[in-house]
C-alpha positions in Angstrom: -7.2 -1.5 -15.9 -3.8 -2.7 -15.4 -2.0 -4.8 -16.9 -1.0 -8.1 -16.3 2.9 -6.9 -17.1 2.7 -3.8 -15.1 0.9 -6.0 -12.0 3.6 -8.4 -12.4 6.5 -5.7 -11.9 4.5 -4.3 -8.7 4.2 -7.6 -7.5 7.7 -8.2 -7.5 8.6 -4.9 -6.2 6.4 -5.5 -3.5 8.7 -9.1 -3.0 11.8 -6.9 -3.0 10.9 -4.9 -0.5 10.0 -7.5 1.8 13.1 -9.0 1.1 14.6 -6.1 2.0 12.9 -5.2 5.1 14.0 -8.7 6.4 17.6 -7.8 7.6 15.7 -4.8 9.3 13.0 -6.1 11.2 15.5 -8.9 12.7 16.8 -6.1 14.5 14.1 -3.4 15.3 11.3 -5.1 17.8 8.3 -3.6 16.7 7.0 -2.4 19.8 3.3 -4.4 20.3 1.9 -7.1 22.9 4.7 -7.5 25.2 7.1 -5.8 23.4 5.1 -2.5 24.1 6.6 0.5 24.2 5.3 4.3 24.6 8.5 5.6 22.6 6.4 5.1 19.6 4.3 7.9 19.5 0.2 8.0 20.2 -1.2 4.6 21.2 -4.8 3.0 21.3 -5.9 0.2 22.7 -4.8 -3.3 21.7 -8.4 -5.0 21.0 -9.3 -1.7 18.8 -6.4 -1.3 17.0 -5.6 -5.3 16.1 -9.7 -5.1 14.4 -9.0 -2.0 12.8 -5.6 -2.8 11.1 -7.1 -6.5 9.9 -10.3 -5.7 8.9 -9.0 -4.0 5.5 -7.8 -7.6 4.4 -11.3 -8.4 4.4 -13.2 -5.8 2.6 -10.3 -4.8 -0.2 -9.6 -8.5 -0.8 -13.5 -9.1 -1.6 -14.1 -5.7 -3.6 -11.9 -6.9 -6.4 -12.2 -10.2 -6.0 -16.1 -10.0 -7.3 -15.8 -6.6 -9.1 -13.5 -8.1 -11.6 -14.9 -10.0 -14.5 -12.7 -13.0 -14.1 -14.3 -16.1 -14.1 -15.3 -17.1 -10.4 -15.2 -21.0 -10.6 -15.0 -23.4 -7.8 -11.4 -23.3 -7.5 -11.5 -19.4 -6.9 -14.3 -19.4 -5.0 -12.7 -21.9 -2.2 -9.3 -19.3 -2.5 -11.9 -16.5 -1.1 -13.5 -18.9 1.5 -10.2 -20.0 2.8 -8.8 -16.2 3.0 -12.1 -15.3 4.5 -12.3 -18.2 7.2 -8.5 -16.9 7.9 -9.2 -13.2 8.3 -12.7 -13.1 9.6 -11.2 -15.3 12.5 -8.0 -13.8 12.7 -10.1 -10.0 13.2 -12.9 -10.9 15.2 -12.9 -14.0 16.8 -9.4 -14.3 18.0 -9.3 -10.6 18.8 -12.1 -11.2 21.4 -10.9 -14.4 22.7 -7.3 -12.5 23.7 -7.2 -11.6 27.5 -5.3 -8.0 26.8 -7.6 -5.5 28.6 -5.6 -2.8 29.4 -3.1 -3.0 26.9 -2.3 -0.5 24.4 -1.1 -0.7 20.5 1.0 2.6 19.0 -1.0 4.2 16.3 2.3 4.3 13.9 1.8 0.2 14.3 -1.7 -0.1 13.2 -1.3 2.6 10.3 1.8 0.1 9.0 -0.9 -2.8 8.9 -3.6 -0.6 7.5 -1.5 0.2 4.9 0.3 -3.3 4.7 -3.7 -5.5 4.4 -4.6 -2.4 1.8 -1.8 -3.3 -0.3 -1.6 -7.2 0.4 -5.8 -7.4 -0.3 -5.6 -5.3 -3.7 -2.8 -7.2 -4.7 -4.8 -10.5 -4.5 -8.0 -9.6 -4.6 -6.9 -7.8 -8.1 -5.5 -11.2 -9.3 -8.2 -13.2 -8.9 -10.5 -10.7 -10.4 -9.1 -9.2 -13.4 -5.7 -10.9 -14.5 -5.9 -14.6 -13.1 -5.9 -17.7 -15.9 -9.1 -19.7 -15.4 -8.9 -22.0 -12.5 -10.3 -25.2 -14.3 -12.6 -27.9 -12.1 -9.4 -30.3 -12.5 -7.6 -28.2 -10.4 -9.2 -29.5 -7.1 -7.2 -33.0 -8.6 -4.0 -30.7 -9.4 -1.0 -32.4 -6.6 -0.4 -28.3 -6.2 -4.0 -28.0 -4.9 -4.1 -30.8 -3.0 -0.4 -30.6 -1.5 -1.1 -26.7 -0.5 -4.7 -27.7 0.8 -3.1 -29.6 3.5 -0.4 -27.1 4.3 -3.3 -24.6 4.5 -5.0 -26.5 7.0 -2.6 -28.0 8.8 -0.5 -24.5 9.3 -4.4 -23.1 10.4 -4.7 -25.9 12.7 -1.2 -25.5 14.2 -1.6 -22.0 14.3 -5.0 -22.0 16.5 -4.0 -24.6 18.3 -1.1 -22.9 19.5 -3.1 -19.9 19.8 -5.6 -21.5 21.9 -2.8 -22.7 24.6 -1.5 -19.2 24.9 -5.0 -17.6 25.7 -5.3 -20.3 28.2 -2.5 -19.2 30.4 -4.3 -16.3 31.5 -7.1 -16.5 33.4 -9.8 -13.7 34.4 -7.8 -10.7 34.1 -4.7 -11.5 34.6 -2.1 -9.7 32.7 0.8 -11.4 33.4 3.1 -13.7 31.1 4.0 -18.1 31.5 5.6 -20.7 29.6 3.6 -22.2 27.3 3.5 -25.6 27.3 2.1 -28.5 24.9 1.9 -29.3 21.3 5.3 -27.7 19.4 5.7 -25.6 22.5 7.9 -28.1 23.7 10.2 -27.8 20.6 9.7 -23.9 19.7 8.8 -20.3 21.1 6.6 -19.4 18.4 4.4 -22.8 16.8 1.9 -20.0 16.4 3.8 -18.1 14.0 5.5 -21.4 12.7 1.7 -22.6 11.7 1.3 -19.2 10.1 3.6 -19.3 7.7 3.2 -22.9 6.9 -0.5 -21.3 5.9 0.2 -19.1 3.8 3.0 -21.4 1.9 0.3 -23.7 1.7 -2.2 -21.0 -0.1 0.2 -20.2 -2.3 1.3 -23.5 -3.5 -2.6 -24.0 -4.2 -2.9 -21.0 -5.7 0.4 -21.4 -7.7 0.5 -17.4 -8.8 3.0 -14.8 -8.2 0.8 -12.3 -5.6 0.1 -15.4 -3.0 3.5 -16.5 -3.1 3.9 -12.7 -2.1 1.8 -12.8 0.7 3.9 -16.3 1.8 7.4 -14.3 1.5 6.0 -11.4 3.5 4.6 -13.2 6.0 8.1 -15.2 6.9 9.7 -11.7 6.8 7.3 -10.6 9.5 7.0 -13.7 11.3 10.4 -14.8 12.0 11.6 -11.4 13.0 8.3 -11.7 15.6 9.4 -15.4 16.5 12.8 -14.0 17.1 12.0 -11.1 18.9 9.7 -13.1 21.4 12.6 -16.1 22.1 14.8 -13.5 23.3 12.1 -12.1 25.2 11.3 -15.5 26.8 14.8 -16.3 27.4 15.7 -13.2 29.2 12.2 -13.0 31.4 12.3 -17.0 32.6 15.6 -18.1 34.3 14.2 -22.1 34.0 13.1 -20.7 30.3 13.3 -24.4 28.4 17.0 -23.8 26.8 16.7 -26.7 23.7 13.7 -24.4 22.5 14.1 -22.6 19.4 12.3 -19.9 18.0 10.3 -20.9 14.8 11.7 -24.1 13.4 12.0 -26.8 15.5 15.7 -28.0 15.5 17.0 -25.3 12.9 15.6 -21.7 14.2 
C-alpha cells in the first residue's frame, strides 16, 4: 500500500508536470479533429480511438475506488456517480453523437490519453479508496459541496450544451466546418472547453483533496492550449470570423 506521504509527493509531481507542460502545449497543436495531421505517425480512426483512450478513466477510476477499504459513504458514492455520468457520456454517448466519419486520430495521440486517464483514474480512484478522510453525511451541507456541486453542473451543462450546438452544424455527412453560434458562442471560441474546466474546478472544490484539484490543474493545461489552438484556427479559416470573440474566457482570454 502506499502511503498517504509518498501519494501526496506523486500527486504533486504529477501537478508539476502539468505545470510544466503548459508553456509547451500553448505552442505545439496537438494534431487531432481539425487540427489533423499525418506527420504524426500511424493513425486510426477518430470514433475508435476517442473510446479507446477514455474508456481507461472509467474502469481504473472504479477498480480502486471499491477495492480499497475506505469507507464508501454517500458523499463518496455521489464523487463516483458524478465522474461516471462525466466519463460514460463523454466515451460513449458523445463519441457516437459526433459526425466525424472518415476522420482519423494518430496513434501517438491516443497512447498519450491512454496513458494520461491510467494515471489521472489511479490517482483518484486510489484516494478515494485507500487514503481519503471519511466523507461525513454533513458534508452534502458543507458550502465546499454545495458551491462545487453547482460548478459541477453548471460547467456539465455548459459544456453539453455547447457540445450539442457544434454537432448540429453538420448535417448527414458532411464533413465540413461553420461558426457556431448561440449560448457563449457569441462571447468565446471554446464555451465547450470553458464548461469543462469550470467542471472539474467544481469537482474539486466538492471534493476539497489534493488529487481532484489535480485533475482541475491538468485539465486547464490541456484545455486552454486546445481553446487556443482552435481561435486561431477559426480566425484564420473565416474572413467574417466574429473578431470580439475570445478563446476560453469571455472578455479576458
Amino acid at each position: 500500500m502506499i502511503t498517504f506521504e509518498t501519494f501526496r509527493y506523486l500527486v504533486l509531481g504529477w501537478i508539476a508536470i502539468a505545470i510544466l507542460l503548459f508553456p509547451v502545449l500553448m505552442n505545439v497543436t496537438v494534431p487531432y479533429g481539425r487540427h489533423s495531421s499525418k506527420t504524426w505517425g500511424a493513425t486510426i480512426g477518430n470514433k475508435a480511438g476517442w473510446i479507446i483512450m477514455e474508456v481507461p478513466a472509467i474502469i481504473v477510476f472504479a477498480i480502486f475506488i471499491f477495492l480499497g477499504e475506505g469507507i464508501k459513504s454517500i458523499p463518496v458514492l455521489i464523487f463516483f456517480i458524478l465522474w461516471m455520468v462525466h466519463y460514460v457520456h463523454r466515451t460513449f454517448i458523445y463519441s457516437a453523437r459526433t459526425r466525424t466519419k472518415g476522420k482519423r486520430m494518430p496513434v501517438l495521440i491516443v497512447t498519450f490519453g491512454v496513458f494520461f486517464n491510467i494515471v489521472n483514474g489511479f490517482i483518484n480512484g486510489y484516494w478515494f479508496g485507500f487514503l481519503s478522510p471519511d466523507y461525513p453525511l454533513n458534508w452534502l451541507t458543507d458550502w465546499r459541496f454545495i458551491a462545487g456541486g453547482i460548478l459541477f453542473i453548471t460547467g456539465m451543462g455548459l459544456n453539453l450544451y455547447s457540445d450539442n450546438i457544434l454537432i448540429n452544424l453538420r448535417k448527414n455527412n458532411d464533413k465540413g466546418y461553420y461558426i457556431p453560434k448561440g449560448g457563449l458562442f457569441k462571447y468565446v471560441s471554446c464555451p465547450n472547453f470553458l464548461g469543462e474546466i469550470i467542471e472539474w474546478g467544481g469537482y474539486a472544490l466538492m471534493t476539497w483533496c489534493l488529487p481532484t484539484l489535480a485533475f482541475f490543474v491538468w485539465s486547464f493545461a490541456n484545455l486552454v492550449p486546445r481553446a487556443h489552438d482552435h481561435h486561431k484556427w477559426y480566425k484564420g479559416h473565416f474572413k467574417d470570423y466574429p473578431q470580439k470573440r475570445k478563446a476560453v474566457f469571455p472578455y479576458i482570454y
